[in-house]
PASEBA-1860 file (N, C-alpha, C; in nm, 3 decimals):
! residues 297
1> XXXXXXXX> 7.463/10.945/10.834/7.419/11.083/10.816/7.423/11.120/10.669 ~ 7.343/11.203/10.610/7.315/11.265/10.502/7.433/11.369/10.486 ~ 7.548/11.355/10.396/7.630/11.471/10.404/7.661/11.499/10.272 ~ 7.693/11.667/10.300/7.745/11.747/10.173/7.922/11.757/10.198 ~ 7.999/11.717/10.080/8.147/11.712/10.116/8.214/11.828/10.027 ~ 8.248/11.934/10.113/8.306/12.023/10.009/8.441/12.021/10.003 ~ 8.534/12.001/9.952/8.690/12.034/9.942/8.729/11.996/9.808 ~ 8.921/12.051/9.783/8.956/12.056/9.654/9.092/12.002/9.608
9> XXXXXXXX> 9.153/12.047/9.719/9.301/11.938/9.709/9.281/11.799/9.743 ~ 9.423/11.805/9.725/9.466/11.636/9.757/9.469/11.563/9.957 ~ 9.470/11.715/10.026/9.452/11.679/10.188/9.318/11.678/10.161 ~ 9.187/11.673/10.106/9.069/11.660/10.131/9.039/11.522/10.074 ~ 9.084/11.489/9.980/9.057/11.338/9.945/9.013/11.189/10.024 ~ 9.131/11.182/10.176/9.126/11.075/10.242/9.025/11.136/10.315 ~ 8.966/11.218/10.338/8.834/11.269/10.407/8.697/11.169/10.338 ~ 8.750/11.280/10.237/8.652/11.245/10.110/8.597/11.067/10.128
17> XXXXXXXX> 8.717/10.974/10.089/8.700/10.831/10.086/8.639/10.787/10.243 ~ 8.660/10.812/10.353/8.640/10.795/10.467/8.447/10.832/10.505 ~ 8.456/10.910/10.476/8.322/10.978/10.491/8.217/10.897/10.383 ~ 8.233/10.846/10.245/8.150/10.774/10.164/8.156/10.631/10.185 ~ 8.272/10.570/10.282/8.288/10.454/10.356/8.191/10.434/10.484 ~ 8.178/10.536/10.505/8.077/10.516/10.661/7.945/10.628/10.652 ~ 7.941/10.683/10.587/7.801/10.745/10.592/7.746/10.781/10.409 ~ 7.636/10.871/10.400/7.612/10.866/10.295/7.619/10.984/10.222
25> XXXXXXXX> 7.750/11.014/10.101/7.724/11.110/10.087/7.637/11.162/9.974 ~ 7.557/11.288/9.978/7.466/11.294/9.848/7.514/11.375/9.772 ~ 7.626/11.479/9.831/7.700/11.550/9.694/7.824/11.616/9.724 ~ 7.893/11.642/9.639/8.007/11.657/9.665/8.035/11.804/9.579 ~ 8.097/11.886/9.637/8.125/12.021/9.591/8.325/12.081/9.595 ~ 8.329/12.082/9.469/8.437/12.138/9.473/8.505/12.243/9.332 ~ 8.608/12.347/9.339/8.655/12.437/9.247/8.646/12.345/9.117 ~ 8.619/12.431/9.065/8.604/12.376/8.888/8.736/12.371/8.814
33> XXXXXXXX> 8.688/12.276/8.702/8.874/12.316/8.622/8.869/12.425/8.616 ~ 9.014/12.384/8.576/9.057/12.537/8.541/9.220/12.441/8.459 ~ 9.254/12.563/8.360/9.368/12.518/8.323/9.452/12.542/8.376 ~ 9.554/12.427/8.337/9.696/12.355/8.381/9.774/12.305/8.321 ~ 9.929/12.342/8.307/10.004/12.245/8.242/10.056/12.328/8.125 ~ 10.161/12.270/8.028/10.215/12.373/7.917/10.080/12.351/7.807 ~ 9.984/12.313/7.850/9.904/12.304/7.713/9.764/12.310/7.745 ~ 9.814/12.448/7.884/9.678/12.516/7.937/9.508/12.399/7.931
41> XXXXXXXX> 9.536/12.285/7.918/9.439/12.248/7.965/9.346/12.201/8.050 ~ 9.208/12.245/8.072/9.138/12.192/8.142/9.170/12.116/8.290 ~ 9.182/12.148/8.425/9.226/12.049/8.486/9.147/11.992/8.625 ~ 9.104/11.859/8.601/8.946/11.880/8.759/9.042/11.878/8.894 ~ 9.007/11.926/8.991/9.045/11.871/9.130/9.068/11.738/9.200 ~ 9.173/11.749/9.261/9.191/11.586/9.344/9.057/11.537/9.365 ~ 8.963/11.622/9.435/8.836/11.577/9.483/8.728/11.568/9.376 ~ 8.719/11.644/9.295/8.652/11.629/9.187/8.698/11.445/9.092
49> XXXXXXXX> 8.785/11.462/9.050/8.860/11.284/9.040/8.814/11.187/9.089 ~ 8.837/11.208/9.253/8.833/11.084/9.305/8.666/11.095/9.349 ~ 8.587/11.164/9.367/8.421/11.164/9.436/8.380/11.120/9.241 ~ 8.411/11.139/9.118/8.378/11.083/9.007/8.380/10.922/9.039 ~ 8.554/10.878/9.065/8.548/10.751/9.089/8.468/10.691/9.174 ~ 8.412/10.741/9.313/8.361/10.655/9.382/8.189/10.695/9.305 ~ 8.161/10.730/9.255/8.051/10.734/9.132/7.946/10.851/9.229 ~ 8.039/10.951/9.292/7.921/11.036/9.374/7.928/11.128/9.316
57> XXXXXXXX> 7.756/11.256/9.303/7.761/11.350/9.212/7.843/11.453/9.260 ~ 7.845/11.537/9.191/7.977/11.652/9.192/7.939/11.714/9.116 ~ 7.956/11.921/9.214/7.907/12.049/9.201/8.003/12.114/9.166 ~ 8.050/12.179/9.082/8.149/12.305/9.085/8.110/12.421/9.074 ~ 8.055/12.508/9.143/7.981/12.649/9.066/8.109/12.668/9.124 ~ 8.118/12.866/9.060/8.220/12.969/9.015/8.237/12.985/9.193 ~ 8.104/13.036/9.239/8.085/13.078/9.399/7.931/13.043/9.415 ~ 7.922/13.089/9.553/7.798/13.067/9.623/7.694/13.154/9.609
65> XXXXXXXX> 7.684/13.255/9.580/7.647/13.341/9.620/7.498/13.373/9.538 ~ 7.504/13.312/9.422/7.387/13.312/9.315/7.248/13.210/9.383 ~ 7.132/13.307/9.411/7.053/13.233/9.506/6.999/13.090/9.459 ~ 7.012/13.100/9.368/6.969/12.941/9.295/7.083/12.840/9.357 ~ 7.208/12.861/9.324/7.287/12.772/9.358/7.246/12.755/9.486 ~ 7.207/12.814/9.583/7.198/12.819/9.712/7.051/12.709/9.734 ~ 6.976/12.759/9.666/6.857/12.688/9.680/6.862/12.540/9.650 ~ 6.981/12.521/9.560/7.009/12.389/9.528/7.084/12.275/9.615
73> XXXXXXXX> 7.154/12.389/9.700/7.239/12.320/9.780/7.134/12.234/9.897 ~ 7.019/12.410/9.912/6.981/12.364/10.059/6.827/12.233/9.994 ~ 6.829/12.218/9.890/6.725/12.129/9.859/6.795/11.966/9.849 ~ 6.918/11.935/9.885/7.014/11.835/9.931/6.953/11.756/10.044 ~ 6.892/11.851/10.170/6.883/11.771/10.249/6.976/11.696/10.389 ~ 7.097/11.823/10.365/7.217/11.773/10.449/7.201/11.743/10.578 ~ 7.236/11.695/10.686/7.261/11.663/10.819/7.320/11.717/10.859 ~ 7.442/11.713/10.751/7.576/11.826/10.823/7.651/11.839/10.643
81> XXXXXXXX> 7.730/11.954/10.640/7.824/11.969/10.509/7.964/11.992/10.618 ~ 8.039/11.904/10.558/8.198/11.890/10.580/8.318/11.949/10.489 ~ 8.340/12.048/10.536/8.457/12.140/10.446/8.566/12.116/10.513 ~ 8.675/12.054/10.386/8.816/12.042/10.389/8.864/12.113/10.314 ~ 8.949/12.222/10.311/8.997/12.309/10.196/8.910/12.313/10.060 ~ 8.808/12.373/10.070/8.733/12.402/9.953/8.743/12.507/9.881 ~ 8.806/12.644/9.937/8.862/12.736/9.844/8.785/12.837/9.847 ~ 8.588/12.840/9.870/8.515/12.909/9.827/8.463/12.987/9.976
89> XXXXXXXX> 8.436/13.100/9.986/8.332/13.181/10.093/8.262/13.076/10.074 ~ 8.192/13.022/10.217/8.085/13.015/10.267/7.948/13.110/10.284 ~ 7.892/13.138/10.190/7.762/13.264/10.226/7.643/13.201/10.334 ~ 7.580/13.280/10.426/7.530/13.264/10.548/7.383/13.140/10.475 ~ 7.384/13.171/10.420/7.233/13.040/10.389/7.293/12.934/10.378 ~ 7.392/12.901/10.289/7.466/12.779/10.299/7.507/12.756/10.406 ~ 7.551/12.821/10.500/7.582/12.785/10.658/7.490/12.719/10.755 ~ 7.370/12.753/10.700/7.235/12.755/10.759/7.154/12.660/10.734
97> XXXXXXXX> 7.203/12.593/10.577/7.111/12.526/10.514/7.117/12.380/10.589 ~ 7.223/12.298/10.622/7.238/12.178/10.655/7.157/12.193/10.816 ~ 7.112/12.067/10.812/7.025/12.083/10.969/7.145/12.110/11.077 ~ 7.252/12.034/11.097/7.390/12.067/11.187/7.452/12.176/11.124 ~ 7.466/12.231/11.058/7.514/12.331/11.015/7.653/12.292/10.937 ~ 7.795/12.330/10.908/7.923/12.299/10.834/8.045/12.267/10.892 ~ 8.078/12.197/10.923/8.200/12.164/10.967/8.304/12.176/10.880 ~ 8.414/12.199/10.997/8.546/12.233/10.890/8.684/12.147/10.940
105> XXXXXXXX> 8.757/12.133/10.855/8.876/12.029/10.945/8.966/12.162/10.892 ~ 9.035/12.215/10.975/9.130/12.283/10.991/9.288/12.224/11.010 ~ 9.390/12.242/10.909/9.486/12.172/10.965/9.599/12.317/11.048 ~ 9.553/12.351/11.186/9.614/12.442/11.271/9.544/12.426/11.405 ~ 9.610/12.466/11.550/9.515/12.461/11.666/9.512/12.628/11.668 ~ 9.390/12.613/11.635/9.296/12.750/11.662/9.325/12.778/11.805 ~ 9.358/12.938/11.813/9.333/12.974/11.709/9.459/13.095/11.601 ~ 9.553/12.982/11.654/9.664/13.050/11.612/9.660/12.967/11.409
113> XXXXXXXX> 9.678/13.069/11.322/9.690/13.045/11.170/9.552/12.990/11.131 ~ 9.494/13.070/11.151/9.362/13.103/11.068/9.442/13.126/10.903 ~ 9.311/13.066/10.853/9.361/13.145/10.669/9.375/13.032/10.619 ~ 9.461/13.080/10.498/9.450/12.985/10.394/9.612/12.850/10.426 ~ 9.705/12.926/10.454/9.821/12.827/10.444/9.873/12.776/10.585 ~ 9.813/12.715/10.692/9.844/12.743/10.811/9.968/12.628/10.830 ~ 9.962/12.513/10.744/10.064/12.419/10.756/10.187/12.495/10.735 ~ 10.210/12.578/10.589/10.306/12.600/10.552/10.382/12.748/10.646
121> XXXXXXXX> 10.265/12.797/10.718/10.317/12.943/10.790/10.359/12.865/10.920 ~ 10.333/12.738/11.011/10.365/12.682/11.095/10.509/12.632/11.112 ~ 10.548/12.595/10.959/10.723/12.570/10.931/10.786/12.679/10.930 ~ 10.754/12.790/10.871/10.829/12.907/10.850/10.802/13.015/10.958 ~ 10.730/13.000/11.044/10.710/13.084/11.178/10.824/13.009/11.298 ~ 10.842/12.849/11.283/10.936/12.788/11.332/10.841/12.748/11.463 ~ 10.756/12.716/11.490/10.651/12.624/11.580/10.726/12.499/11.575 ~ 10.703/12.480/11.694/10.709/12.323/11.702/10.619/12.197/11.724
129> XXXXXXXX> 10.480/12.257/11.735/10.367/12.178/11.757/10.260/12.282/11.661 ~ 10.185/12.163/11.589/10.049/12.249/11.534/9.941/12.097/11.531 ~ 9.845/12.133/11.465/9.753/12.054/11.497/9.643/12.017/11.375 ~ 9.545/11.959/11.451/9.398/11.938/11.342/9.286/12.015/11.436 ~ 9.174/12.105/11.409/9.046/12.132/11.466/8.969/12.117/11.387 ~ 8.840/12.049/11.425/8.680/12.035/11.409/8.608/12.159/11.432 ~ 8.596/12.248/11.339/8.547/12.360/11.375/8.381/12.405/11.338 ~ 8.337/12.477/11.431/8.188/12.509/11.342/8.172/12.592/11.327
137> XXXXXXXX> 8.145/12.589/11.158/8.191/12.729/11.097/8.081/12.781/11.135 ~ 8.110/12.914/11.083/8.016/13.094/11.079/8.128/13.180/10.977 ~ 8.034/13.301/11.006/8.051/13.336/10.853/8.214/13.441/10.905 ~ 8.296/13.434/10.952/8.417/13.496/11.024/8.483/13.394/10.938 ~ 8.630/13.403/10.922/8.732/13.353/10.848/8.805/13.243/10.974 ~ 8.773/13.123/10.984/8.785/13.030/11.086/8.773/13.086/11.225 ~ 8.670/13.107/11.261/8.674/13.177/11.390/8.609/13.116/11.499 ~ 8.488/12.995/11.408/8.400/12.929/11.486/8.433/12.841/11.610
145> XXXXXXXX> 8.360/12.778/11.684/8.372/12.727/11.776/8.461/12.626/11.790 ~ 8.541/12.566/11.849/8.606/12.423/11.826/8.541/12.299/11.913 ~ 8.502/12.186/11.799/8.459/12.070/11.862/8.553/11.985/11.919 ~ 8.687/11.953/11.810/8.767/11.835/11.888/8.875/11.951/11.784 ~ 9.013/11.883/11.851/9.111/11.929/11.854/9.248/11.833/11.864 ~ 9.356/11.847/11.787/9.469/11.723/11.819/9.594/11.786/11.763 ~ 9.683/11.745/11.866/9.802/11.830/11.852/9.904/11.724/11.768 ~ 10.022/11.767/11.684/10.130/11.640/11.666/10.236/11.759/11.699
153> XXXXXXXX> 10.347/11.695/11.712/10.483/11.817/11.694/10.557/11.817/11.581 ~ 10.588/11.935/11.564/10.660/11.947/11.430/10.821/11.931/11.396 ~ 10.879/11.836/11.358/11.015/11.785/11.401/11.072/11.851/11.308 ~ 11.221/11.859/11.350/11.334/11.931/11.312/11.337/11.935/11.138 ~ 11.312/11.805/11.110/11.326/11.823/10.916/11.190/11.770/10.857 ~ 11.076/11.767/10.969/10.924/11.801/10.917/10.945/11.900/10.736 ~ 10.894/11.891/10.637/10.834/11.940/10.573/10.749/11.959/10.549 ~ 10.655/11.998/10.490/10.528/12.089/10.445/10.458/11.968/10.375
161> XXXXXXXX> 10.465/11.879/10.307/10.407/11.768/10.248/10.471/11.663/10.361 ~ 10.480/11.646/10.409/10.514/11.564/10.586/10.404/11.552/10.623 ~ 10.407/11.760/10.683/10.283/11.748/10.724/10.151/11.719/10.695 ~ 10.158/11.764/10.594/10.019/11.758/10.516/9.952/11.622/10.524 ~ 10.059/11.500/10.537/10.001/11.367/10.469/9.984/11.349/10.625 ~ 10.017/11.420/10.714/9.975/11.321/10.868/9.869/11.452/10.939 ~ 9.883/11.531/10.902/9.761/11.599/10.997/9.647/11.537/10.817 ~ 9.644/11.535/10.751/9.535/11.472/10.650/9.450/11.332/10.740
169> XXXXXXXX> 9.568/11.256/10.756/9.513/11.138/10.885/9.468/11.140/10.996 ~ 9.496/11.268/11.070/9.440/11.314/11.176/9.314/11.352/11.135 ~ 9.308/11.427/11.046/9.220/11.509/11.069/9.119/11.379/10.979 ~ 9.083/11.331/10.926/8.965/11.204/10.886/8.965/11.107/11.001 ~ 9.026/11.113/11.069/9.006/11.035/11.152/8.928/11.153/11.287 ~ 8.963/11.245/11.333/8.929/11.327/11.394/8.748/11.371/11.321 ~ 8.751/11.387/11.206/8.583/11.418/11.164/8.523/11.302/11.145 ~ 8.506/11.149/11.168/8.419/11.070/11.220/8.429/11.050/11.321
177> XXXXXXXX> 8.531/11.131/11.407/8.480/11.083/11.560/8.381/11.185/11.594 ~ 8.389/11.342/11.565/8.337/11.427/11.583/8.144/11.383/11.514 ~ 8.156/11.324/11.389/8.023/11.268/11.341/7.953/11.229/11.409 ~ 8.022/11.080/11.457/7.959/11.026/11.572/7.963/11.087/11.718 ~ 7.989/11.198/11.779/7.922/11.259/11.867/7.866/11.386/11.861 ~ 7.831/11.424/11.759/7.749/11.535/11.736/7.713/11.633/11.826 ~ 7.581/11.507/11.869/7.480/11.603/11.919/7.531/11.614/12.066 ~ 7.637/11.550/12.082/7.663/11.565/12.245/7.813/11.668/12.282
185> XXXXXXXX> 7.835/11.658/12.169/7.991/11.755/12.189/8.033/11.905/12.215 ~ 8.074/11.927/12.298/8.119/12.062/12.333/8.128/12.163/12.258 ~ 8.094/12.286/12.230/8.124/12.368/12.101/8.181/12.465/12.153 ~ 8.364/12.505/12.189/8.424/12.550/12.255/8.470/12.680/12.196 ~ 8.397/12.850/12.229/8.455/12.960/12.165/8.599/12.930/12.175 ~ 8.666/13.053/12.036/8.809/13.022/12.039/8.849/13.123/12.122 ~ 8.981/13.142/12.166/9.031/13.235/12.266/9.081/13.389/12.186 ~ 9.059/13.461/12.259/9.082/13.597/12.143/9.277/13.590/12.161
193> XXXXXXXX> 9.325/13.541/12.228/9.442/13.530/12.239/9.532/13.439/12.173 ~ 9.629/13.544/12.114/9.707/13.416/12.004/9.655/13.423/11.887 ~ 9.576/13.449/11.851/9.529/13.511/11.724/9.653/13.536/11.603 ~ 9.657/13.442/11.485/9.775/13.438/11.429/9.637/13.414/11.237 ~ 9.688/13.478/11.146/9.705/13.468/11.041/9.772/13.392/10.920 ~ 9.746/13.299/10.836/9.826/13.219/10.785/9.810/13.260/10.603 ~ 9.842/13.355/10.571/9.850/13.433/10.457/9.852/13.288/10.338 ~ 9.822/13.306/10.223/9.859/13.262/10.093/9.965/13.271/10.075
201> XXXXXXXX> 10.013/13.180/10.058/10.181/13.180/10.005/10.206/13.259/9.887 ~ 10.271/13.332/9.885/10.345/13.429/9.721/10.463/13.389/9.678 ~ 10.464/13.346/9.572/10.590/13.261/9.472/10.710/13.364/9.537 ~ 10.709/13.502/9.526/10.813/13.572/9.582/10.832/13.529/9.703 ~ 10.797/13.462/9.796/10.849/13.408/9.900/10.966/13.326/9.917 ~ 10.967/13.228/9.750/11.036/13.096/9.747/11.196/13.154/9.683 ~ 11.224/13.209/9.653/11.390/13.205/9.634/11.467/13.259/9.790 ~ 11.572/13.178/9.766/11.677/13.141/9.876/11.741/13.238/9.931
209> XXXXXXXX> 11.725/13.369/10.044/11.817/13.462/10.033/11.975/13.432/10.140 ~ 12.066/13.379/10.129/12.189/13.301/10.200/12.226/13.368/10.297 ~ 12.189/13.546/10.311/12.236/13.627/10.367/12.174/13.581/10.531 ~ 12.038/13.538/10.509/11.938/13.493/10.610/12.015/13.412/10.717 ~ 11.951/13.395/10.822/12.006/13.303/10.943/12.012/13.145/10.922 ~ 12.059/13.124/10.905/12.035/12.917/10.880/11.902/12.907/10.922 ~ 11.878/12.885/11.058/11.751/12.842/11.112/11.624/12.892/11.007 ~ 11.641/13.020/10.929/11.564/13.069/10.869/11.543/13.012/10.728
217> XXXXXXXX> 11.666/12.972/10.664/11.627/12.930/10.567/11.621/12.790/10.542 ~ 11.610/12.699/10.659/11.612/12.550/10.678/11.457/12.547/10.712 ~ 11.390/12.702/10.767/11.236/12.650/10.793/11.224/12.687/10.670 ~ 11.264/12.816/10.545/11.208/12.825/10.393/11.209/12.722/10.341 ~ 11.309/12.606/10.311/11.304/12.503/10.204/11.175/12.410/10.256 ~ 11.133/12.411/10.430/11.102/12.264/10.460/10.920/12.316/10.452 ~ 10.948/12.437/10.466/10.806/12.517/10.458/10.728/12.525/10.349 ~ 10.773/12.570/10.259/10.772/12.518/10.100/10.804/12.428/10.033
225> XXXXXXXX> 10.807/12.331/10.038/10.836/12.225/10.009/10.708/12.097/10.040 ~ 10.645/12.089/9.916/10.696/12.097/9.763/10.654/12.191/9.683 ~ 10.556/12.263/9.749/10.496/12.397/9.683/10.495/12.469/9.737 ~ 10.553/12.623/9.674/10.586/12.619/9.526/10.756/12.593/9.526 ~ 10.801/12.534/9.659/10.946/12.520/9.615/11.044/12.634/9.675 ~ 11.158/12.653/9.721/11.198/12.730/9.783/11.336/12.740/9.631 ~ 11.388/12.814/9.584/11.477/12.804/9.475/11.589/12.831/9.480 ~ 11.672/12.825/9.407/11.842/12.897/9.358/11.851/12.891/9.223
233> XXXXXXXX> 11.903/12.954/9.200/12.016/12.995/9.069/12.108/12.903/9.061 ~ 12.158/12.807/8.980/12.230/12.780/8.930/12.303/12.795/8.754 ~ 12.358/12.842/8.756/12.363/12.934/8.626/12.248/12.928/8.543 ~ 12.228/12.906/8.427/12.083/12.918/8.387/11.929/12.849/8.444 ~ 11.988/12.770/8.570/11.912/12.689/8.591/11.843/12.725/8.676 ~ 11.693/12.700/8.756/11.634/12.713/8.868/11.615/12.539/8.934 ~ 11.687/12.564/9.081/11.682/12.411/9.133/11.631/12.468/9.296 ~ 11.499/12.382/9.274/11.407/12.369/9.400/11.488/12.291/9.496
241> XXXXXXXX> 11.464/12.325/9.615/11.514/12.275/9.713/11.412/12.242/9.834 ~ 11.404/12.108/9.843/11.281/12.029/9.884/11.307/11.975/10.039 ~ 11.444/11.969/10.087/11.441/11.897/10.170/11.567/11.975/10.238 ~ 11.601/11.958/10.387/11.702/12.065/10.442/11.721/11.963/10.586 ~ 11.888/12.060/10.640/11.861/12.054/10.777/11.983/12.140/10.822 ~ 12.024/12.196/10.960/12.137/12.279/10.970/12.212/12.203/10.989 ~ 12.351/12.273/10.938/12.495/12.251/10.915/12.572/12.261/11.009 ~ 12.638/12.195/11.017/12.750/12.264/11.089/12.916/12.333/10.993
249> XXXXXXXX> 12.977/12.490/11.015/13.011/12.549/10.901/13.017/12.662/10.905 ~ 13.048/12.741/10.875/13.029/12.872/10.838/13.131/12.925/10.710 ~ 13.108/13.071/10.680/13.131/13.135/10.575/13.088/13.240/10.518 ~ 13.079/13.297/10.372/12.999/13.430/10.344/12.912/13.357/10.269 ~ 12.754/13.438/10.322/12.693/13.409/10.247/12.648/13.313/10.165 ~ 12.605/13.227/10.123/12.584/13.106/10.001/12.680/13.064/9.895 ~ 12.817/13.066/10.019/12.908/12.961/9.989/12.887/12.803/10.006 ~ 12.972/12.753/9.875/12.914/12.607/9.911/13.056/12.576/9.989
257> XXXXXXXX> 13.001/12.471/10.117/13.089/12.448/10.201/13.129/12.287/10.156 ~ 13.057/12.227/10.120/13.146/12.108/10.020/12.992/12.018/10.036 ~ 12.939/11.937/9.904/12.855/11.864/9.906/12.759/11.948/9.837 ~ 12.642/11.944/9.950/12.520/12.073/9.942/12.539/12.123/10.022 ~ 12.623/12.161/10.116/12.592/12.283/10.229/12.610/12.365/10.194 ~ 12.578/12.463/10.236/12.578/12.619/10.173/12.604/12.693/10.348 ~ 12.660/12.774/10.333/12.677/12.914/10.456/12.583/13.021/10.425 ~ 12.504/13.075/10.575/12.423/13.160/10.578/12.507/13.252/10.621
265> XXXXXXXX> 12.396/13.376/10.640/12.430/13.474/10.743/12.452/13.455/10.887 ~ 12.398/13.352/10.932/12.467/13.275/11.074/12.433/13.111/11.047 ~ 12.574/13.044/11.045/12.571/12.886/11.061/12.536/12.891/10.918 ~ 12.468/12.735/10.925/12.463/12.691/10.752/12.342/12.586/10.736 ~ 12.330/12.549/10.605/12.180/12.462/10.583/12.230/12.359/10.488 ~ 12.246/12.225/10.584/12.267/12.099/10.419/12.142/12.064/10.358 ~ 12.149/12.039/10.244/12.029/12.060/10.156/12.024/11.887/10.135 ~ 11.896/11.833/10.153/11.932/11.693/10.162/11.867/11.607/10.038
273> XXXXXXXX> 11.752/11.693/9.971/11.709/11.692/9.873/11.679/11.781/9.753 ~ 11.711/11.771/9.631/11.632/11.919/9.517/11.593/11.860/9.378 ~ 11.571/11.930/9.353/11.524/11.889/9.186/11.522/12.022/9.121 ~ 11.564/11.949/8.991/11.651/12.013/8.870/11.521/12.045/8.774 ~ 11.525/12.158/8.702/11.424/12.169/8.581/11.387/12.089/8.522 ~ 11.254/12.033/8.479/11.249/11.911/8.389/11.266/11.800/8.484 ~ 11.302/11.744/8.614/11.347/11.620/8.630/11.322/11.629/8.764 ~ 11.302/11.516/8.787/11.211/11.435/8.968/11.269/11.484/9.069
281> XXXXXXXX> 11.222/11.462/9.177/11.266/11.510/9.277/11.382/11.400/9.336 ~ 11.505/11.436/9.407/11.608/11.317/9.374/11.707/11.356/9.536 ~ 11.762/11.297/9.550/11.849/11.298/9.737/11.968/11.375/9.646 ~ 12.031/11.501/9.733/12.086/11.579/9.720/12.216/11.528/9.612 ~ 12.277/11.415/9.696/12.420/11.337/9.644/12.414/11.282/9.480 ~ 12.234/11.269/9.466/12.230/11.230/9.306/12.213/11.367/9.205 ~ 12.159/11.490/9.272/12.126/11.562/9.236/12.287/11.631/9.153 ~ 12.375/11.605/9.259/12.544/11.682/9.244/12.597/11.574/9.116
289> XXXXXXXX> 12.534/11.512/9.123/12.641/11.382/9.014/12.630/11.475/8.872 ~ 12.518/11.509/8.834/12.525/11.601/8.703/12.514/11.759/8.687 ~ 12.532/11.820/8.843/12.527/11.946/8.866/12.620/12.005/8.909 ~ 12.730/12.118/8.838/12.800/12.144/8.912/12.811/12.286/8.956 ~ 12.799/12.293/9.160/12.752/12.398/9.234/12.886/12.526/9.204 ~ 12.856/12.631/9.188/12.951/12.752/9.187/13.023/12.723/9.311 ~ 13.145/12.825/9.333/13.156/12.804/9.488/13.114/12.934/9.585 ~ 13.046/12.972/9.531/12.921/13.080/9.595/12.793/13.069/9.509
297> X> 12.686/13.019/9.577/12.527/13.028/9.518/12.494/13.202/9.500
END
């Protein structure tokens, strides 16, 4: 099939490679640099990178919406356009333009966490199962029909980059099966029930409040984690906390109970991984060798 590949992170990539392995793609669309880094420069997308390497052309406009860009898209020739986190509105001609119209790999089962962060609102809502959908888009904020669908469960010290790297596999593997049955596959409205929102994450989300319930702040670290990081104070320091699980313990508040555990407002959270300003991400026990915890966070 003739396809347009739009996405921008690093979960769109193994799409990306999968799809120019078995069919043909003629262009590839994704967010433009933008700067990054202490020396604000310039920075392309995972997908932008890697669709260079495999030597396929590559689009970045600002948005869609400028009728030329549009005219350019639909003078492609698509079969179908495949959106994996691409970042941008879809405007109704571009929806229109591919003869199958746009597919989307969603990493949530529709139609609960629509939006932008549904992995990371799935840890911190405290679910225990979420999924991959094949969706066909329209111009509603994931609302379209569902083609195929696949559940995994979300385990006790699942994190947020866990998930990401296995519903990423689901879901490329889930949009060439959906390829290859196209024209014969079910296009299943979503249910108005259950209807759930998966907001943009806000950096104010990520610091640690101890007062919280364990359970609560064992889904913050694993939910965020690795972006943008769930945090603490350590005297001048800010140390991300990447990896978790509950304690057994108690105490006031974001006392350290010996090691990394810390006491919540009910029960407690051992912290099993963090990283220090400046320096890698490291297993909790190496992290303590040159850090030393208050005995209240």
């Amino acid at each position: 099939m003739r396809i347009v590949f739009m996405g921008t992170p690093d979960f769109s990539v193994p799409v990306l490679e999968a799809l120019a392995a078995t069919h043909e793609v003629v262009c590839v669309y994704s967010q433009p640099p933008r700067q990054a880094g202490r020396g604000k420069a310039l920075r392309k997308t995972p997908v932008h990178l890697r669709a260079e390497a495999l030597g396929l052309p590559i689009r970045t406009p600002l948005r869609l919406r400028d009728p030329a860009d549009q005219a350019e898209f639909a003078a492609l020739g698509a079969d179908v356009a495949v959106v994996v986190a691409y970042g941008l509105i879809l405007p109704q001609p571009v929806l229109q333009a591919p003869r199958q119209g746009c597919l989307n790999i969603h990493a949530s089962l529709l139609p609960r966490w629509r939006g932008a962060a549904p992995i990371q609102r799935a840890i911190l809502a405290g679910d225990t199962e979420t999924g991959v959908c094949i969706m066909q888009m329209e111009a509603g904020l994931d609302t379209g029909p569902v083609l195929l669908r696949q559940a995994t469960a979300i385990g006790p010290e699942d994190t947020a980059a866990d998930l990401h790297d296995r519903l990423a596999a689901m879901g490329t593997a889930l949009i060439l099966q959906a390829l290859e049955g196209l024209d014969r596959l079910p296009a299943e409205p979503q249910s108005a029930v259950g209807v759930t929102y998966a907001a943009k994450i806000d950096k104010a989300e990520a610091r640690v409040d101890w007062s919280r319930a364990a359970a609560a702040v064992d889904r913050q670290i694993r939910g965020l984690s690795p972006f943008p990081g769930a945090w603490v104070q350590v005297g001048h320091e800010r140390v991300k906390l990447l990896r978790s699980r509950l304690a057994a313990g108690q105490g006031v508040p974001g006392q350290v109970l010996g090691g990394f555990a810390v006491a919540c407002g009910i029960g407690a959270v051992e912290v099993l991984e963090a990283q220090r300003e400046g320096k890698r991400p490291m297993p909790a026990a190496e992290v303590l060798k040159g850090l030393t915890l208050p005995a209240v966070l």
